[in-house]
C-alpha positions in Angstrom: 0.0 0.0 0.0 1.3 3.6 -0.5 0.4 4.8 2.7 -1.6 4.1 6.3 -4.8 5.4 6.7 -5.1 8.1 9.5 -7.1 7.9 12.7 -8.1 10.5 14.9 -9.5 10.3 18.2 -12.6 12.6 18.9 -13.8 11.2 22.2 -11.9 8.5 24.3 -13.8 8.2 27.7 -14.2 5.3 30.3 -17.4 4.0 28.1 -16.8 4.9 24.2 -13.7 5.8 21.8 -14.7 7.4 18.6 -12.5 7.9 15.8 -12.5 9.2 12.4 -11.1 6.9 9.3 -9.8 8.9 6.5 -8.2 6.7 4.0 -6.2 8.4 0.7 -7.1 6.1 -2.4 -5.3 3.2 -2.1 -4.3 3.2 1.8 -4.7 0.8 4.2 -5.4 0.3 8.3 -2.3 -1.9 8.2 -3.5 -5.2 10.7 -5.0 -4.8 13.7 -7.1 -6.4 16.4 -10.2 -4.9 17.6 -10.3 -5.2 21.7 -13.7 -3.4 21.8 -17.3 -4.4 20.0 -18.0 -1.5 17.7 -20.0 0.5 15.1 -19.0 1.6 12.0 -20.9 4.6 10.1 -19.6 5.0 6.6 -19.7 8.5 5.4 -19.7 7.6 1.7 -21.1 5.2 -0.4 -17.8 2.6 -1.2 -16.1 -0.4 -1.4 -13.7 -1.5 1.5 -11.3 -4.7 0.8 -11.4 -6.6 4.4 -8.3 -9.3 4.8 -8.9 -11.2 7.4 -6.1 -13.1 9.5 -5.8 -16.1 7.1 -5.6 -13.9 4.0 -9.1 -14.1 2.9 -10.2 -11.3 1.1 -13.7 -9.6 1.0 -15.4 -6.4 -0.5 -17.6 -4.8 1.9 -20.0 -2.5 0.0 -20.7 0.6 2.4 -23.7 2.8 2.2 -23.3 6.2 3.3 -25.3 6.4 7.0 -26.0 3.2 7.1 -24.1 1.6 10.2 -22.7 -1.7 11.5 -21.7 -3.5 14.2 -19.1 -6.1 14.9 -18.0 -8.1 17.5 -14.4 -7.7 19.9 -11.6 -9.6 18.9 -11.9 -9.1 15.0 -8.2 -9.0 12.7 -7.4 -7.8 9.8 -6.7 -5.0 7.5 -8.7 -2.7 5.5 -8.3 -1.4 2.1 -9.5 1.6 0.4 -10.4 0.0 -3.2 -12.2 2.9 -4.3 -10.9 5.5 -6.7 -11.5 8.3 -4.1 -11.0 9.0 -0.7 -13.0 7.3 1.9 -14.2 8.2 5.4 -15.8 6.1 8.1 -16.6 6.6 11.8 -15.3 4.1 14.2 -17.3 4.0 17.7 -15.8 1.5 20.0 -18.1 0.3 23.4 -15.6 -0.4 25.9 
């Protein structure tokens, strides 16, 4: 990938973290694990590739406002497959 995608933190208290996923065209999370259950709310309509820890790959088709939730303990690494930049929220329910 040519670069990382950038998080910032908007609110990181004892209950919630929220952060804001920009990712340039092409950029990627780099792999991670998730210690939280969280929401995603997807800012745009786009494609994300998801690769999961055994190296499957996946499309996730994202509609803009439309949000989802997954469970703690999730790895991988997500890639911006879109020919524009993407944005996503990230709240995490610690």
């Amino acid at each position: 990938m040519k670069n990382e995608a950038k998080g910032e933190v908007l609110i990181d208290n004892k209950r919630t973290r929220v952060t804001k996923w920009f990712f340039q065209k092409g950029s990627a999370t780099g792999w991670h694990r998730h210690e939280y259950d969280y929401v995603v709310i997807p800012m745009l309509n786009g494609k994300l590739k998801l690769i999961s820890e055994s190296g499957e790959e996946k499309i996730s088709e994202l509609e803009e406002g439309a949000p989802y939730f997954r469970k703690a303990g999730t790895k991988h690494n997500v890639v911006n497959v879109n020919n524009f930049d993407y944005i996503f929220f990230e709240i995490e329910i610690k």
